[in-house]
C-alpha positions in Angstrom: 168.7 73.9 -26.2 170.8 76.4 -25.0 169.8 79.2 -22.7 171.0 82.7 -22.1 171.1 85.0 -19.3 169.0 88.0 -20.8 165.2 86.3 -20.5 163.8 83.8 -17.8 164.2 80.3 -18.6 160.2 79.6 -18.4 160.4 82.0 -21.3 163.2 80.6 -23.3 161.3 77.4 -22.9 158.0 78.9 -25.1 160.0 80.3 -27.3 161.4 76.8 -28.7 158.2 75.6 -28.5 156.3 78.7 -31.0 159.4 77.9 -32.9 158.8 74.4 -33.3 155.3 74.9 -33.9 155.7 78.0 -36.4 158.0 75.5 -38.4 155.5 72.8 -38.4 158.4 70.5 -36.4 156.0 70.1 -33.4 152.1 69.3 -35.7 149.1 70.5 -34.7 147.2 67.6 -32.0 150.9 65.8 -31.4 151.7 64.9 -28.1 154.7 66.7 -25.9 156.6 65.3 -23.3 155.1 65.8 -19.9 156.4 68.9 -17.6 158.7 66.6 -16.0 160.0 64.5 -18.9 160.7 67.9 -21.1 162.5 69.2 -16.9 164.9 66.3 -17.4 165.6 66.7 -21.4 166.2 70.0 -20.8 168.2 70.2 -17.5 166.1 72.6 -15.5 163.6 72.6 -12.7 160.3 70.6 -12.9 158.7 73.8 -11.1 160.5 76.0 -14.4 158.8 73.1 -16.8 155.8 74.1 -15.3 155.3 77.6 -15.5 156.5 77.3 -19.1 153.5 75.0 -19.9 150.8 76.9 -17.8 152.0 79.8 -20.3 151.5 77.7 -23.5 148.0 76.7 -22.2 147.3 80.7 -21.2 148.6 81.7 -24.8 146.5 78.2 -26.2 149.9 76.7 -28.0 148.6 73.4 -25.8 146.2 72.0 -24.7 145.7 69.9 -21.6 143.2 67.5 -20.4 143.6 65.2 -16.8 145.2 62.4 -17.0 146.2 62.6 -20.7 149.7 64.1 -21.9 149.9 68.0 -23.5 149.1 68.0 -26.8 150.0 71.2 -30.0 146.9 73.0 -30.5 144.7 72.3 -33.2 143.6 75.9 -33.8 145.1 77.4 -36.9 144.7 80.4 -35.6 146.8 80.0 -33.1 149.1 79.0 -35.5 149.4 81.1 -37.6 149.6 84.4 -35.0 152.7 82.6 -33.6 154.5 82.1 -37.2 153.0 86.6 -37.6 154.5 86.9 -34.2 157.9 84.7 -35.3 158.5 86.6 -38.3 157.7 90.3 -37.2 160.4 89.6 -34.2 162.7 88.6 -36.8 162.1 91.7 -39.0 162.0 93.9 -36.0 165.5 92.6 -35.5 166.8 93.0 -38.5 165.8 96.5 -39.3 166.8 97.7 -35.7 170.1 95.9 -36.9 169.8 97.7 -40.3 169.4 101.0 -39.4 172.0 100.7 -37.0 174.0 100.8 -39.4 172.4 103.5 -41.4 171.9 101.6 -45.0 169.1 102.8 -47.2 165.9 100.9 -47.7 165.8 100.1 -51.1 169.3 99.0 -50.6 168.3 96.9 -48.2 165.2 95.5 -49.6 167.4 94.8 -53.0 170.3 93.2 -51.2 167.1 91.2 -49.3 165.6 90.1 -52.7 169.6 89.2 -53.5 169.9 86.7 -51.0 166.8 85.2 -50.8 167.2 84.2 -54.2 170.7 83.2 -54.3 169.4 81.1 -51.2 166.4 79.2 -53.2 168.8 78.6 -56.3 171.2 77.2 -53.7 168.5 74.9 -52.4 167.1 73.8 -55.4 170.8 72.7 -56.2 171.1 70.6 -53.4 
């Protein structure tokens, strides 16, 4: 994982989680590495490892019990507001980029329908 300068480190730290969970890498009920285990793998501060998980329990992306490791929620809710949340970043993003460069939306939206399936023929290829 490689972090930047612009957002705290705690947050950085969530983020990779929601992505992981928003792809399905990290399943619902699977265990995570404790706070200091995921400090070490990670090269930062135990006291930054836990911050970060006390705000995946507030925003329920784990779940903690004493004496028994972090586990991926089990709520599809939750789920599936952090792959909404995930993909209206990215579009956010992407039409701040877009219109930053002043291109028209339906030449944006066909050069978007372009790619995508240029991208799925490429995959099925593979």
């Amino acid at each position: 994982m490689q972090f930047d300068q612009r957002s705290p480190v705690y947050l950085q730290v969530v983020r990779w989680f929601k992505q992981r969970i928003a792809t399905e890498e990290l399943q619902s009920g699977q265990e995570i590495p404790s706070r200091r285990e995921i400090a070490a793998q990670l090269g930062i501060n135990p006291n930054t490892a836990q911050k970060a998980y006390k705000e995946m329990e507030e925003q329920q992306l784990i779940t903690t019990e004493r004496n028994v490791p972090s586990k991926i929620t089990r709520d599809p809710q939750v789920v599936q507001k952090v792959r909404a949340e995930m993909l209206e970043e990215a579009v956010s993003e992407f039409i701040d980029a877009v219109k930053a460069i002043q291109i028209p939306l339906d030449e944006v939206v066909s050069k978007i329908e372009t790619v995508y399936q240029e991208t799925e023929r490429r995959q099925i290829d593979a």
